[in-house]
N, C-alpha and C positions, 0 to 999 in steps of 0.2 A: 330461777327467781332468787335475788336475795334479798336479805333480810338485813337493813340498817337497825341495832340497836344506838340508843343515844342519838336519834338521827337532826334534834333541833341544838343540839352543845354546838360550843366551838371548831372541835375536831367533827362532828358528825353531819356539821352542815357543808363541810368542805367534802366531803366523801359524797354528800347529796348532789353536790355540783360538780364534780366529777364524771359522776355515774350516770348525771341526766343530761352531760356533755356528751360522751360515749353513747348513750342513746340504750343504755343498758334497764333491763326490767329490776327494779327493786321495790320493796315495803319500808318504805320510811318509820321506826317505830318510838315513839316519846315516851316516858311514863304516864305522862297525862292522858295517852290513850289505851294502851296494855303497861300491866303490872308485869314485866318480863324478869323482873325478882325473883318471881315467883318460878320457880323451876314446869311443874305440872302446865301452868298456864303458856310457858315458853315453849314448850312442847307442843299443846294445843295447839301455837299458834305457828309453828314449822310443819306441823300437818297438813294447816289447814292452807298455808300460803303454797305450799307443796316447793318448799325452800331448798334449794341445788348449796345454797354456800351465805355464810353468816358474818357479818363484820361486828365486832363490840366496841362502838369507841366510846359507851358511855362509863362514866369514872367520877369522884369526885376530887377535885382540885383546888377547893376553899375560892371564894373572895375574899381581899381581893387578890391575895396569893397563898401559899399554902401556910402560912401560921396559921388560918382559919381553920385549919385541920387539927389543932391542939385544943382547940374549943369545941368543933363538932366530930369528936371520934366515933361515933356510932355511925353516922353517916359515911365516915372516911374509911372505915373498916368493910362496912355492907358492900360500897360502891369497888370498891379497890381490889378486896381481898377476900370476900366469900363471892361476890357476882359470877367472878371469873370461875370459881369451880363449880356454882350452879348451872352455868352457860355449857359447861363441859358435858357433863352430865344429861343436861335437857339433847343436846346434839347427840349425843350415844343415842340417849333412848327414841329420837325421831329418825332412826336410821344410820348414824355415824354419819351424820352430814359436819361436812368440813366448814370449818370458820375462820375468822382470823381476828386476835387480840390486839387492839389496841394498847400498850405497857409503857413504860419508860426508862430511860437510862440515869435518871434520879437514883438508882440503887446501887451507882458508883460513886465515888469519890477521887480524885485526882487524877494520875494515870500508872500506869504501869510501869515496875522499878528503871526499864529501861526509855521511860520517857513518853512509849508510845501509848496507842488507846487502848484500851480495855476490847477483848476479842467477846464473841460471843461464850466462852469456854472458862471466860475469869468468872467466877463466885462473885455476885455481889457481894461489897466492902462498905456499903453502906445501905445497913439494913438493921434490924432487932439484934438478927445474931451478932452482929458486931456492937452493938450498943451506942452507936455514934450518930442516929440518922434522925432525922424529923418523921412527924406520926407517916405524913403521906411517903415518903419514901418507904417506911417499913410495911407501910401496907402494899404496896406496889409490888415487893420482894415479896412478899406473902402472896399474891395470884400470882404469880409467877411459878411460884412453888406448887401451888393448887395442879398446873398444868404440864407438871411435871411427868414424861412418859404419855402423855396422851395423843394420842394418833389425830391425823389430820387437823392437824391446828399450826397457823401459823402466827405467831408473837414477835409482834411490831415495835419494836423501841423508838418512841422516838424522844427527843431532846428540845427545851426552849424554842415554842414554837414563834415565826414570824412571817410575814408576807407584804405586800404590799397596799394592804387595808387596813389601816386604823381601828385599834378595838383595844380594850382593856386587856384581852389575852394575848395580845402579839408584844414579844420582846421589846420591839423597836418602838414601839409605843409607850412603852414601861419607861425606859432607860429616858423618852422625852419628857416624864410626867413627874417620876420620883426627885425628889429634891439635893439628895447626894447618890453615890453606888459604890458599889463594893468592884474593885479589879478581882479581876478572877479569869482563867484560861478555860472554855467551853468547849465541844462540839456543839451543833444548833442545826435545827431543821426545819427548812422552808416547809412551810405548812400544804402548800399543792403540790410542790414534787413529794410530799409525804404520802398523800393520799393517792397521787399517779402510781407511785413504785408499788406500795400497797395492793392496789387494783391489779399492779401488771404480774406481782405474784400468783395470783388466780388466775386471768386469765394465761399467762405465760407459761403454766405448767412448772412453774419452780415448785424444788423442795418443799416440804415442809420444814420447821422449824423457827429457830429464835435468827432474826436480825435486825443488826443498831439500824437504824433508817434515820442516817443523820448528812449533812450536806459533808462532802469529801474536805479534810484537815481540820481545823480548829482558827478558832479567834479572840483575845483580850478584849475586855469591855472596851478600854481603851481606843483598841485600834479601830470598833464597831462606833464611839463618839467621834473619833475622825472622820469615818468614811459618814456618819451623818453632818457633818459642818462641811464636808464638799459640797452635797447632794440634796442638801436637804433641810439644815436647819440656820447657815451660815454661822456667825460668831459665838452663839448660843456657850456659853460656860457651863459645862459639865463639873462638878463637883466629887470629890470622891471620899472615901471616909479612910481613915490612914491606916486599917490594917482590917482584918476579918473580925477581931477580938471585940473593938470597937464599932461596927457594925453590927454584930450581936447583944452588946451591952443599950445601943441608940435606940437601934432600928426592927429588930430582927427578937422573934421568940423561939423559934426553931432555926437548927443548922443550915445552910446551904448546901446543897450537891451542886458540887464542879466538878465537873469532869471531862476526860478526853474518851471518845469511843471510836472503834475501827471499823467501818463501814465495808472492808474491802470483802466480805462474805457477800454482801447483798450487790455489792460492780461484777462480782465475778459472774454471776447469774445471766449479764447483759443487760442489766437493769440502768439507768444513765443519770444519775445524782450531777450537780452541778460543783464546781469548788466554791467554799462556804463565803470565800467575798466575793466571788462572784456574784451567789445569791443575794446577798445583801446589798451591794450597789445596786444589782436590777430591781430588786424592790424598794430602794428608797427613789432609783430614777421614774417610776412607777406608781409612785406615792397616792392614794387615794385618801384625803382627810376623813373625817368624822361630818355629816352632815349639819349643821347646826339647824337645831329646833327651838 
């Protein structure tokens, strides 16, 4: 049996439609129904579901993006950065049942001196220790840290999530809504091959461990505004703001993390990520709007 924590969020409901795709046995868990904060009670309730393996994709992430994490740090801290070492702990003490972290690659910044992505094995560079990052990025590097050496656990990075459905949390939605953007060079990951690769780690018997779960290369806002004026929005004027400094001074109360990550740990497993425009043409050619109410 497992056991969805965060199972009605953005990411936790992609993991529910996944898993009820597959035809797999799970416990959908919300806060409004178990207090899974609570360590003793997360316990309780891996006993009682008689829980084989544990997904955490619950987190907090601000609306409507993460400068709302500069206003509600208590929240951002609980969710981010102690959850993850309570989750650990609850799993030891109901048998060392294995789970898997939802995390992110928020905890970099650019890319590596020779260009390429950040490996599982680079140090977060944008984090507290480094002093450069926004609240939710350093709480993020802080559970991460929490799950440092701990057996069966596997820590899912993923990056700027999007898909083919319309929603305040998907990238491609963002970029049609906001009134200028910031150029900038990303990794980005489809939000259901996020959740497939995820699941095929469990069932596939891979390692444990940390991997970027991000679509194969990188892409500029930029090129991401083109491939939407072919596919999807036609002439549409995308606006941009003329440097990062400027976007911070306008728009922005916390930094941004851009960055590039190397996904080639998690291809090597057998695992089948798409290339990252690829993903994104099939989900703009794919497009499901927002229903109007």
């Amino acid at each position: 049996m497992i056991v969805l924590l965060g199972a009605s969020g953005y990411v936790g409901s992609a993991f529910s439609s996944e898993l009820n795709r597959r035809a797999l046995a799970f416990v959908p868990v919300s806060r409004s129904d178990t207090d899974y904060t609570d360590r003793d009670t997360l316990v309780g309730l891996l006993r009682q579901t008689k829980a084989t393996f544990l997904v955490n994709a619950a987190g907090y992430a601000g609306k409507p993006n993460v400068d709302a994490c500069e206003y509600h740090k208590a929240e951002c801290l609980s969710a981010n950065a102690v959850l993850p070492g309570s989750i650990r702990e609850a799993c030891e003490l109901a048998g060392n049942i294995p789970w898997g972290h939802v995390s992110s690659g928020c905890i970099y910044t650019g890319s590596r001196p020779d260009g390429s992505g950040f490996t599982e094995l680079d140090p977060p560079n944008f984090c507290f220790r480094s002093n450069n990052c926004s609240f939710y990025s350093g709480c993020k590097a802080l559970g991460e840290e929490c799950l440092i050496d701990a057996e069966n656990v596997f820590l899912w990075r993923m990056r700027i999530p999007f898909n083919n459905v319309d929603s305040s949390r998907n990238y491609l939605s963002k970029l049609t809504r906001y009134t200028r953007l910031l150029e900038a060079t990303n990794s980005i990951t489809h939000l259901d091959e996020f959740v497939r690769a995820c699941i095929d780690c469990w069932i596939g018997h891979v390692p444990f461990g940390t991997y970027n779960v991000t679509n194969s290369g990188f892409v500029t806002t930029r090129r991401i505004t083109e491939l939407m004026k072919q596919h999807l929005v036609g002439e549409k004027e995308f606006l941009f703001f003329d440097d990062e400094s400027q976007f911070m001074q306008l728009a922005a109360k916390a930094p941004r993390s851009n960055c590039v990550l190397d996904n080639s740990k998690l291809v090597s497993t057998g695992i089948i990520v798409s290339d990252v425009e690829d993903a994104v043409v099939r989900s703009l050619k794919q497009w499901q709007p927002q229903e109007q109410k």
